[in-house]
C-alpha positions as CSV (number, residue, x, y, z in Angstrom):
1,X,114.7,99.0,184.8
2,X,116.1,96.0,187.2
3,X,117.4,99.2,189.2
4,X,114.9,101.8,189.6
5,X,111.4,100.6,191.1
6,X,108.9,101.3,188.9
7,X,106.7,103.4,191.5
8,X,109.7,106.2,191.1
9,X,108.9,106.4,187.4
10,X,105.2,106.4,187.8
11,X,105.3,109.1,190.8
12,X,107.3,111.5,188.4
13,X,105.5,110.7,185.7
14,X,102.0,112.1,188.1
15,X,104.7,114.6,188.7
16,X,104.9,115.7,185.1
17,X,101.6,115.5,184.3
18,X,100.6,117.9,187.1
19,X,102.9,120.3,186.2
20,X,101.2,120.3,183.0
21,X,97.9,119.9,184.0
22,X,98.3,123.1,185.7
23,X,100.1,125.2,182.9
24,X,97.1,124.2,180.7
25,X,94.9,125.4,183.7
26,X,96.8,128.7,184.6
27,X,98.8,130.0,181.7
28,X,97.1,132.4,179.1
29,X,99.7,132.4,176.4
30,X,99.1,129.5,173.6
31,X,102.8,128.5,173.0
32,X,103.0,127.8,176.9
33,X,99.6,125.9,176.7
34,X,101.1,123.7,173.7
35,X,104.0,122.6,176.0
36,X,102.3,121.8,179.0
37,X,100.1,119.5,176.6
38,X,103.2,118.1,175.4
39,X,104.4,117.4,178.8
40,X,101.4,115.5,180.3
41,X,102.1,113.4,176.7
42,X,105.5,112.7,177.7
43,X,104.1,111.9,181.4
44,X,101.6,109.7,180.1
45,X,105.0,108.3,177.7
46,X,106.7,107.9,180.7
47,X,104.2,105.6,182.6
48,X,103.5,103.7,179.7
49,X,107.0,102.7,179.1
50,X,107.3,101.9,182.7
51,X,105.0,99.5,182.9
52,X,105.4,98.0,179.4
53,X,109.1,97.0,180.5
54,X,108.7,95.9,183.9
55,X,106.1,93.5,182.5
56,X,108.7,92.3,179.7
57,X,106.2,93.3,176.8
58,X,106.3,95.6,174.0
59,X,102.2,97.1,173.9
60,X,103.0,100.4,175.6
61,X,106.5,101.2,173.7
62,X,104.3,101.1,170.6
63,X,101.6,102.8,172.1
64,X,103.9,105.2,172.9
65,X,105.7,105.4,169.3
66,X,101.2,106.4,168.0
67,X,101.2,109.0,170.8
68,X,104.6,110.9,169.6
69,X,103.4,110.4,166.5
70,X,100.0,112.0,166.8
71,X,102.0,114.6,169.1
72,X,103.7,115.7,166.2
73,X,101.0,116.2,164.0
74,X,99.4,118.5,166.9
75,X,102.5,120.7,167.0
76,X,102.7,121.2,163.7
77,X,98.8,121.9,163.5
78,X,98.7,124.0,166.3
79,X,101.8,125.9,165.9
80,X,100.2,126.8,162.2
81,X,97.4,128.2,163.7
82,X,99.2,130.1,166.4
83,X,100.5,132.1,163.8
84,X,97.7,132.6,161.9
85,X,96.1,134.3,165.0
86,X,99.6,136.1,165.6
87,X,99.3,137.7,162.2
88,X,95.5,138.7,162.8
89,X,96.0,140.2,166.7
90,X,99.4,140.8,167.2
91,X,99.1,138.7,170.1
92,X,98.5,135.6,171.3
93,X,96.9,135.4,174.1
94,X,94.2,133.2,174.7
95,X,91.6,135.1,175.8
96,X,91.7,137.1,173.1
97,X,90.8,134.4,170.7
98,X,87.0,134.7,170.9
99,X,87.0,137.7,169.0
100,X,87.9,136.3,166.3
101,X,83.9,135.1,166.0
102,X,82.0,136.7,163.3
């Protein structure tokens, strides 16, 4: 990262998280809501491995190696229960998942 100043990395990395941010915000449909989550992960990635190697230390790669890790776990979690509520409403569609209350 000798090249690239590490304020590039951290402004696309606010970049990506915005983007996100605002898909979580906006978006109705769960399978877009589970990616922008995933990309404000991978922003927050991003920064962390930016600063980790222009300090010359290892803490946020590894920090970063837990947060795919737990990533994973959600997406496989969440994309289990987006199809349980598929298979009960034939849509998914957020707001449509407080009627699933008794």
């Amino acid at each position: 990262m000798e090249g690239i100043p590490v304020n590039y990395y951290v402004a696309l990395s606010a970049i990506l998280f915005t983007i996100g941010a605002l898909g979580v915000l906006i978006r109705r449909n769960a399978l877009v809501i589970f990616m922008s989550i995933e990309l404000m992960l991978n922003a927050a990635n991003l920064a962390l491995v930016a600063f980790s190697s222009a300090n010359n230390q290892l803490d946020g790669q590894i920090f970063v190696f837990f947060i795919m890790t737990v990533a994973a776990a959600e997406v496989a979690v969440g994309l289990a229960l987006i199809v349980a509520v598929f298979r009960t409403k034939k849509s998914i569609d957020v707001d449509q998942v407080n009627v699933l209350k008794g």
